[in-house]
N, C-alpha and C positions, 0 to 999 in steps of 0.2 A: 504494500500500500504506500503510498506516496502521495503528499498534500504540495502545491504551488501555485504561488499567484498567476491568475489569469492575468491578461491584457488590464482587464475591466478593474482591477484590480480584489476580486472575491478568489480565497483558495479553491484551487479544487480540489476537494478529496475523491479518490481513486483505491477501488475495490475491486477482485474477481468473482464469478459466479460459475463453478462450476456443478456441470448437469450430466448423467449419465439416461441415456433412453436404450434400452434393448432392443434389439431387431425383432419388428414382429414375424409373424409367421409368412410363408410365398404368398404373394397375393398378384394378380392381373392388373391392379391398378392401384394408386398408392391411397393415402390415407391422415388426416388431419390429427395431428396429435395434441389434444386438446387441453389437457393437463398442463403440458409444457406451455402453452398459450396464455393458460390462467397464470403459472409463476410469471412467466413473462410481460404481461398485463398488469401482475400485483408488484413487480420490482420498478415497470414504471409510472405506475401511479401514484406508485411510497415518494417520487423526485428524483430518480437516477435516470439518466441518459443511457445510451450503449455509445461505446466508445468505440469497439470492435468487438468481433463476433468472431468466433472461428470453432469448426468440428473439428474431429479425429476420428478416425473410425478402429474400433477395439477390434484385434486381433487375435480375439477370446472364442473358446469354444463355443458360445453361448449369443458370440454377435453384437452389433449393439454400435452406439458412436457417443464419444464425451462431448457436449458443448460448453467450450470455455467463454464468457464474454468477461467484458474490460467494464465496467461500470465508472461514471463519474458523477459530483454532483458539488454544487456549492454550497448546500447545506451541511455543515456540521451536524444537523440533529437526524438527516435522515442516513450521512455517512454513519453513526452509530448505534442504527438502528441493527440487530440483532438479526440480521439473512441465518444465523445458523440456526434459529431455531427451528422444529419441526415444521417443512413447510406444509405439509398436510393439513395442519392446526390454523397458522398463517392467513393459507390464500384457499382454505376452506376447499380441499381438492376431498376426490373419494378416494379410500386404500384400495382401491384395486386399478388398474390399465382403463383407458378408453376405450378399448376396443373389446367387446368379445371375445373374438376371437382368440387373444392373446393371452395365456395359461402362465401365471406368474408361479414363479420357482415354489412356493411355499402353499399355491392352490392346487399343486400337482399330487395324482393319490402316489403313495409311498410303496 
């Protein structure tokens, strides 16, 4: 993290957000991941910006891509707002996938 004066003269403070989404299952046509929208939607209506955005795609059994973004803001109160709390709780998301289709590790029978 790193704070510095703008032009304008107001710091900005700078955080990252990182995100992991799992590869869903084959599909013929793709699919709006809605979840990630709502975090997205809730990080910037709290007052951060994106700065930059960038994926990785996991080279895991299991599939899947990280999104890392760069977040900025000149507010001091919403820089110290607490992103690491449970975002489930947060930005009021469901515990399970958007999608049907999509069998999360822990829904699976044993």
């Amino acid at each position: 993290m790193s704070n510095r004066v703008a032009k304008s003269g107001k710091k900005i403070y700078r955080t990252t957000f990182t995100y992991f989404i799992p590869a869903p299952p084959h599909r013929k046509t793709g699919y709006r991941e809605m979840e990630f929208d709502k975090i997205m939607q809730g990080i910037l209506q709290a007052g951060f910006d994106i700065e930059s955005f960038h994926t990785q795609a996991s080279g895991s059994e299991h599939g899947g891509f990280f999104i890392v973004a760069l977040l900025k803001t000149t507010s001091k109160k919403t820089f110290e707002m607490d992103l690491k709390q449970d975002l489930h709780d947060r930005f009021k998301l469901s515990h399970t996938h958007s999608s049907p289709d999509f069998i999360l590790d822990e829904e699976e029978d044993v």
